[in-house]
C-alpha positions, 0 to 999 in steps of 0.5 A: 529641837529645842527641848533637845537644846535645852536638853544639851545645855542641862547635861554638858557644858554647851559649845555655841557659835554666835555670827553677828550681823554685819550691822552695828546695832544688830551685833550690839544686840545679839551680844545681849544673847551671847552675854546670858549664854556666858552667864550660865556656863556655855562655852561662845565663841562670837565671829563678826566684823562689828564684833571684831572691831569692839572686842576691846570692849568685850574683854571677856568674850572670845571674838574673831573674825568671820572665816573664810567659807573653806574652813568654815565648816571645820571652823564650827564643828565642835560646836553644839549650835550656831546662831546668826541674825540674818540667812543672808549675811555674813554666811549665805546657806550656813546649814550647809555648814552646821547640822544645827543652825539658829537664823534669829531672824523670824524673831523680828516678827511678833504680833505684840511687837516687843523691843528686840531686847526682849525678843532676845531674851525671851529666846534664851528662854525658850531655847535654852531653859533659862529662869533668869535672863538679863538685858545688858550685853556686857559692854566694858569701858576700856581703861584710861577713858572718862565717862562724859568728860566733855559734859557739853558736847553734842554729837549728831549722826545725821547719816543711816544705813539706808536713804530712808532712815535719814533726817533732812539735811537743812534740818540738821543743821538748824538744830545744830545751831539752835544747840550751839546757841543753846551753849552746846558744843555741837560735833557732827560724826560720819563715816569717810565714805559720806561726806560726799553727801553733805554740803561745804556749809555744814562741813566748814560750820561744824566740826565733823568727825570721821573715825577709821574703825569702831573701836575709835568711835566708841573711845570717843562716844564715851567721852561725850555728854549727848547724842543725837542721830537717825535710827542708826547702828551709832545710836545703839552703841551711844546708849550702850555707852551710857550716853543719853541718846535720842533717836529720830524714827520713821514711825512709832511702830518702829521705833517700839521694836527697834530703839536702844535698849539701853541706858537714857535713851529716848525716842522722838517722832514726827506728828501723828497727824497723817493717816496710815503707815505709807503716808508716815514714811513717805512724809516723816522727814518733812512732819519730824519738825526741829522744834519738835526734836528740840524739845524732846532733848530738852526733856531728856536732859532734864531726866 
């Protein structure tokens, strides 16, 4: 099936349909996929909910919103393949909708376990023929906007997708205020919806952003010096702004596969010292010390 793919793209111009993900920075990255399909020839049409919410910032790619499952099967007809990370979002059972459908998902299992970049890339590869590939996804700055112009500011995400995935919450706010009197100007940035997880000390100490849609978040990344956050979707669109990112991960292993792809963007980690990857997660909050994330944004502004 795929030398008939590559086939299909040799010999006419090529009609893909590429779902996202619901998850910020898994759409970030298949727009890496969709951004090579664009640079030989093919015909894309991108359908997803983080994507909708940027496509201010991908002016030249065709972005809409997932459609509804009654005119879904109509709605990917014309097109040659349809690509989409996940079996179970945003479409449920999408081959019942298309007679040839890519689920990318597989392609986050790999014994040299690879940046997903790469595994992207080397899909276009593989799938369609292509010699040359890049790894940017095309994001554009909108207009009017200035590439850190508040040189000085920090922003930290304290928050993830999943428990699992964040800092502790006393620790935030002890970097945050080694920071502030390091002359930084600390802002913490979440979602409306998690607030309700964090004490009045930190929301009345800091200033803490919320913002409405995506399309606000990213106007307002842009425009700061620093990022600091959990493994988070918010991370892959400060680096893919060229804003130098670091990025706290549970273990190196993952880190290696899912860190941003762009730009300045460095990673830190907790001590190595305890034995095996169950003991890691369980205890990664508490061997993730703040002088260890300190000095590891200490080095990246210094790069």
């Amino acid at each position: 099936m795929t030398q008939q793919l590559v086939n299909s793209f040799s010999n006419r111009s090529f009609r893909v349909a590429v779902i996202t993900s619901h998850a910020l920075g898994d759409t970030l990255l298949l727009m890496v996929i969709v951004r090579n399909l664009l640079d030989h020839g093919a015909q894309v049409v991108v359908f997803g909910r983080a994507a909708w919410a940027l496509r201010g910032w991908f002016p030249d790619v065709d972005i809409r919103a997932v459609p509804d499952e009654a005119v879904l099967r109509d709605t990917l007809a014309p097109f040659d393949v349809v690509l989409q990370m996940h079996d179970h979002q945003p479409v449920r059972n999408l081959p019942a909708f298309h007679e040839t459908v890519r689920i990318l998902d597989p392609l986050t299992a790999d014994i040299w376990n690879r940046p997903m970049v790469m595994r992207f890339t080397d899909f276009c590869r593989a799938e369609f023929g292509f010699t040359e590939v890049g790894t940017g996804n095309g994001l554009v700055p909108r207009t009017g906007l200035q590439h850190r112009r508040y040189g000085r500011r920090v922003v930290i995400h304290p928050e993830a997708s999943t428990s699992d995935k964040r800092w502790l919450p006393h620790r935030f706010l002890r970097l945050a205020r080694h920071l502030e009197r390091r002359g930084y100007d600390v802002a913490f940035v979440m979602a409306p919806e998690e607030l309700s997880r964090w004490d009045t000390l930190l929301l009345s100490r800091f200033a803490v952003h919320t913002f409405s849609n995506l399309d606000g978040l990213a106007g307002w990344l842009y425009e700061s010096g620093w990022f600091i956050g959990n493994d988070s979707g918010v991370g892959h669109l400060a680096a893919n702004l060229g804003v130098p990112t670091l990025s706290l991960f549970r273990r190196r292993a993952v880190a290696q596969r899912w860190r941003p792809a762009w730009g300045n963007a460095q990673v830190v980690l907790p001590w190595q010292w305890l034995p095996g990857a169950l003991l890691k997660e369980r205890f990664w909050r508490e061997t993730l010390t703040c002088s260890r994330v300190l000095s590891a944004f200490a080095r990246m502004t210094r790069a």
